[in-house]
N, C-alpha and C positions, 0 to 999 in steps of 0.2 A: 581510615576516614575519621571526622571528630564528631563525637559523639553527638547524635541528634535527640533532639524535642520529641519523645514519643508519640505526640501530638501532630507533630509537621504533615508527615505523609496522607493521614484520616482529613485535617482540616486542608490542605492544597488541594486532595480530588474532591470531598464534599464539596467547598468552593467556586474550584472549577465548574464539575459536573451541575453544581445548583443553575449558575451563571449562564449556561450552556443550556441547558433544560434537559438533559440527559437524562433520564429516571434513574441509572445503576452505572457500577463500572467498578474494578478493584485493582487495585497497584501491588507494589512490593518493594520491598530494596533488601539487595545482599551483599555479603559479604563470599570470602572464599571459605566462611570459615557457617554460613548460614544465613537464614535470616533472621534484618535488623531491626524490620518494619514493613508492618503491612494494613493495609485498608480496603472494604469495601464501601457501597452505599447500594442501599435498596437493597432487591431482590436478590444479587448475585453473591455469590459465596465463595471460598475457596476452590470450589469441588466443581464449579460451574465449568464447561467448557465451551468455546468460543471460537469460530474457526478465525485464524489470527491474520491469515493476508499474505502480506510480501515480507512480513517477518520469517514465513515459511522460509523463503530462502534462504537465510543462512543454515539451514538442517541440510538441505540439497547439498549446499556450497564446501559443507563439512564432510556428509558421506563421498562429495567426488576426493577432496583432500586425502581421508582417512584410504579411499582404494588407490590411488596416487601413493602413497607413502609404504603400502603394502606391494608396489609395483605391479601393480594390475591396470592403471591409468598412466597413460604417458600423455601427462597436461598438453604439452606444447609438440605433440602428435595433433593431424587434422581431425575431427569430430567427424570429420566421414569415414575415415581410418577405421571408426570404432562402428559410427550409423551411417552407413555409404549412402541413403536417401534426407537425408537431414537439410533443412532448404537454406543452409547460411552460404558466404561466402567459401568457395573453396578450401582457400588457404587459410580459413578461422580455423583456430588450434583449439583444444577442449578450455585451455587457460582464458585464450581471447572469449569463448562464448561467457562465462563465467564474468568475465568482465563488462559483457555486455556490448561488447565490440565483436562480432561477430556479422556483423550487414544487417543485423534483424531488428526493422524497426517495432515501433509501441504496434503495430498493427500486425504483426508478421511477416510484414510483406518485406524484401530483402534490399537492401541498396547497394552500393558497389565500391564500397570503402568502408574499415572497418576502425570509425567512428565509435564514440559511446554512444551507444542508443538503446536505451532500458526497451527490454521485452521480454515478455511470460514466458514468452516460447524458447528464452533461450532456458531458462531454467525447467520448463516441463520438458524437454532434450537434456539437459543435463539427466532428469529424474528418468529419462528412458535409457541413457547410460552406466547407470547404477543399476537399476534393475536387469540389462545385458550382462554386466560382467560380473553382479555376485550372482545372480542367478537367482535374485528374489524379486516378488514384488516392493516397491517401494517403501511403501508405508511397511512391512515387513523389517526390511533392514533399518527403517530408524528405531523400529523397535528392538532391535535384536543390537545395535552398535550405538545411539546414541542415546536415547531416551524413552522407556516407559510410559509410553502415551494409552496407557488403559483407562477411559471411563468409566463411572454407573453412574453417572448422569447424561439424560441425553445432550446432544452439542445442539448448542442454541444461535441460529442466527440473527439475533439480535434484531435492532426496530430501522429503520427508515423513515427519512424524515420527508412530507410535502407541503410546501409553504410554513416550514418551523413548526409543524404538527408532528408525532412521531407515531409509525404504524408498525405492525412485526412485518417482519421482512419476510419476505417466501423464497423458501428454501430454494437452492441454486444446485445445477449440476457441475459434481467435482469427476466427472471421468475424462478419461482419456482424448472424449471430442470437445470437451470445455474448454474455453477461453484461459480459465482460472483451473488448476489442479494441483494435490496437494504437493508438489517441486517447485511450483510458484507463489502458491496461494492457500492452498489448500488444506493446512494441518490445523488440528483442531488440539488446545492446551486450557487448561484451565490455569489459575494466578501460580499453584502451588508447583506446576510442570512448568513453567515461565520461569522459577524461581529457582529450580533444580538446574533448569540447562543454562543459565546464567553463573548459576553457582561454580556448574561444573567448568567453563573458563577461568573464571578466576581461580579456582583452583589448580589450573593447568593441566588439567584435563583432556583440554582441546586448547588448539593452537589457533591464538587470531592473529599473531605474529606471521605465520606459516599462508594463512587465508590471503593476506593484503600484501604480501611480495608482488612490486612489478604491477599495485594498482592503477586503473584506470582514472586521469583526471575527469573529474565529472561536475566542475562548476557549472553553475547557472543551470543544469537541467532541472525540471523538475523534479526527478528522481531523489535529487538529493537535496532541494529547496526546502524548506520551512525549518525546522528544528535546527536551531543553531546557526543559523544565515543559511547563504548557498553555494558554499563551495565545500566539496571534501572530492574521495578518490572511491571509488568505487571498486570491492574485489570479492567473490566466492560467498555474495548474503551480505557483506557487510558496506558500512561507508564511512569512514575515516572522518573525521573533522576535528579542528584543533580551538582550542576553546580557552584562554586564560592561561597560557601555557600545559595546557592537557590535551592527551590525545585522547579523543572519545568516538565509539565506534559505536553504531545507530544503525537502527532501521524502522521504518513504519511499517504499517502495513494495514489495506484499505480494502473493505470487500462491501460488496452493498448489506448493510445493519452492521458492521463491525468496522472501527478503528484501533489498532493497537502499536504499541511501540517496544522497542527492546533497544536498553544501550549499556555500556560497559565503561568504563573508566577505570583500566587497570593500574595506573601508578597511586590512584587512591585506593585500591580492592577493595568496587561496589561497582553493583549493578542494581537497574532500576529498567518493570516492566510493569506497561501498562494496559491493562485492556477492559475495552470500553465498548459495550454492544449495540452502538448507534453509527449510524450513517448519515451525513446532513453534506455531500461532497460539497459544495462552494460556500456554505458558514459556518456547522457546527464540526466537519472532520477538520480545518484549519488552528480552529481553537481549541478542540482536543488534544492535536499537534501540539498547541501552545502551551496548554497542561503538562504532556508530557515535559516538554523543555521546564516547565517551572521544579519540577519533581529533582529533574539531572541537576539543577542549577540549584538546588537545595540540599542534596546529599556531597557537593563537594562545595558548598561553604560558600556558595554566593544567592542572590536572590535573584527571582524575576516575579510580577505578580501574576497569579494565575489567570485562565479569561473573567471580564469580569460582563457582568450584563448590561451596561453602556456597549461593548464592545460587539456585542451579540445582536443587539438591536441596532446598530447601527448599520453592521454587515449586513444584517434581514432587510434593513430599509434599501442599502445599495442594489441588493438581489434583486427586490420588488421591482424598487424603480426600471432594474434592467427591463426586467421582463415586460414591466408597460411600457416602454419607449420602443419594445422592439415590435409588441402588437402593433402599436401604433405607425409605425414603420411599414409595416405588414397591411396594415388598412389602407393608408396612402397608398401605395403600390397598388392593392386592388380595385381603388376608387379610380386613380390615373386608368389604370388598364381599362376600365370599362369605360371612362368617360370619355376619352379618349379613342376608344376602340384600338388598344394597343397588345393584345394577348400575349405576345413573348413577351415583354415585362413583368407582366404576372409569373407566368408560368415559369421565365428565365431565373426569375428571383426567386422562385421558391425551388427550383432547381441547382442553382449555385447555394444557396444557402443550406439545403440538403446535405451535398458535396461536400462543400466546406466544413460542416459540422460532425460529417464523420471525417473527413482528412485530418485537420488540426487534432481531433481529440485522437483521434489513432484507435481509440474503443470498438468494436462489433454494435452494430446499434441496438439490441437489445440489454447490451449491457448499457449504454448510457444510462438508456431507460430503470433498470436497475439498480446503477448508483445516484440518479439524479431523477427521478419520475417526474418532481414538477419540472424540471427545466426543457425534458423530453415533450412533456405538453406543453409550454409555451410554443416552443420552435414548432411542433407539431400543429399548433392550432394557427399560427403565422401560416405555416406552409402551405397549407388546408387554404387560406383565406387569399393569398395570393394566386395559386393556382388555380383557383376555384373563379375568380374573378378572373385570369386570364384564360379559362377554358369559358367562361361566359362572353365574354367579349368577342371571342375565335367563332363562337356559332350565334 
């Protein structure tokens, strides 16, 4: 890679993170041979750990790889083969879950083609898979084959944001009946563990050649939308995308109080990880996103600018306005209902609106709540005001 600005890395998150309103956050960039740069702000430190998200998944994606290679996993065997109760399709093979093609949508619930369709559940099943066939618990085996995950600090998750305010976020359950667990979500690194298992691909180490064989085309999903446009391929943790003639391998990863990102750029040998202990899902994790991309797009010699705070504010005012036009949406509807003496109006709209906002988001509704609290109260007090004026009008 060509030698960077000692400076780069400290002033792009300072920056960012200022722009953003984030209080902390700390990156890194490596090489195969170490690291070349690194940065905090605030409070967090090297040593900080941070549960990282769907970055998790590429540890998963590596220990199914690494028992595959040892002949203990036969990929493109069925996943029931291995967990005969497992709720995917059939004929999904351990390869197809991995890819995310598997029937199991963002919600868990299964479809009947095996589509990409990004879900937790396919990777908290992979992590039940590993743990069957070496005979350890999970988080065990990534310690024992890929990385050293010992802290003495405790893991932090990080703050949440309600109306661009930022609050600590309350801790979440990572067991086995979670939405979120550490095969999907759920491992916890601090900047200088981010740096070592980044390192250790490029070093070759581990194989992400070996990972993205036979990937999953995954345009236009969200899965693999923001960083770097929205198309790449999806395989075993990772997601492909090709950038200025470079192949660059990414992942984010989003839990409520934590944003972080991990990406690779082997033909330059560097890697760049980010992690950032705030949650803001509809303004400030998009522009953290955005961060990240400016950091990858600076270590191999181009530029982007980082978020800047027109950008931030602007987004806030869009959010706002949502949310007043929907109250007001919500009013209307319960003024009609009752002036009218029309009760399923009310009731009906705060009923489909319900629906719909757990369908499209595919989330558990306590996690909406979770990742997005104020948005949960808007819709919640919409709902409230509809029904509540269609149950008036009904008596």
């Amino acid at each position: 890679m060509n030698t960077m600005d000692p400076s780069t890395v400290q002033g792009i998150l300072a920056q960012g993170l200022h722009a953003i309103g984030c209080p902390t956050g700390a990156a890194v960039v490596v090489t195969s041979q170490g690291i070349v740069d690194s940065a905090t702000v605030g409070d967090m430190n090297s040593e900080t750990p941070v549960v990282i998200g769907s970055t998790s998944k590429s540890l998963t994606g590596l220990a199914v790889t690494q028992l595959a290679d040892q002949g203990l996993i036969d990929v493109q065997q069925p996943l029931t083969h291995y967990l005969p109760n497992a709720p995917v399709l059939p004929d999904a093979t351990v390869h197809d879950v991995a890819r995310h093609c598997s029937g199991l949508r963002f919600d868990s619930t299964c479809a009947r083609t095996k589509k990409f369709r990004y879900s937790n559940r396919n990777y908290n099943l992979l992590g039940e898979l590993v743990e069957k066939i070496s005979s350890l618990p999970f988080m065990e085996y990534v310690q024992r084959n890929i990385i050293d995950l010992q802290h003495h600090t405790p893991v932090i998750f990080g703050h949440v944001a309600f109306l661009g305010h930022y609050f600590p976020a309350t801790p979440f359950d990572l067991s086995t009946q979670s939405w979120i667990q550490p095969p999907s979500g759920g491992i916890a690194m601090n900047i200088q563990d981010a740096a070592h298992y980044l390192q250790s691909y490029l070093a070759g180490d581990f194989s992400l050649e070996h990972m993205l064989i036979d990937a999953a085309p995954a345009d236009g999903s969200p899965a693999v939308s923001g960083v770097l446009g929205d198309k790449g391929r999806y395989g075993y943790g990772w997601i492909e995308k090709e950038y200025s003639d470079h192949r660059i391998y990414l992942h984010s990863g989003k839990v409520p109080g934590v944003t972080t990102l991990f990406a690779l750029v082997p033909d330059r040998d560097v890697g760049v990880a980010l992690l950032v202990p705030a949650g803001d899902f509809l303004v400030g994790t998009p522009l953290i996103e955005k961060l990240g991309e400016a950091l990858i797009l600076a270590v191999i010699g181009d530029y982007s600018e980082p978020p800047t705070t027109r950008e931030c504010v602007i987004a806030r005012m869009q959010v706002t306005a949502g949310y007043a036009l929907f109250l007001a949406f919500a009013m209307v509807v319960g003024v009609t209902s009752v002036h009218w003496n029309l009760p399923l109006v009310g009731i009906g709209c705060a009923a489909v609106i319900a629906g719909g906002v757990r369908l499209f988001s595919g989330t558990p509704t306590a996690w909406i709540y979770r990742f997005a609290p104020d948005f949960f109260c808007v819709i919640l007090v919409g709902i409230l005001l509809m029904a509540g004026a269609g149950i008036y009008a009904f008596v």
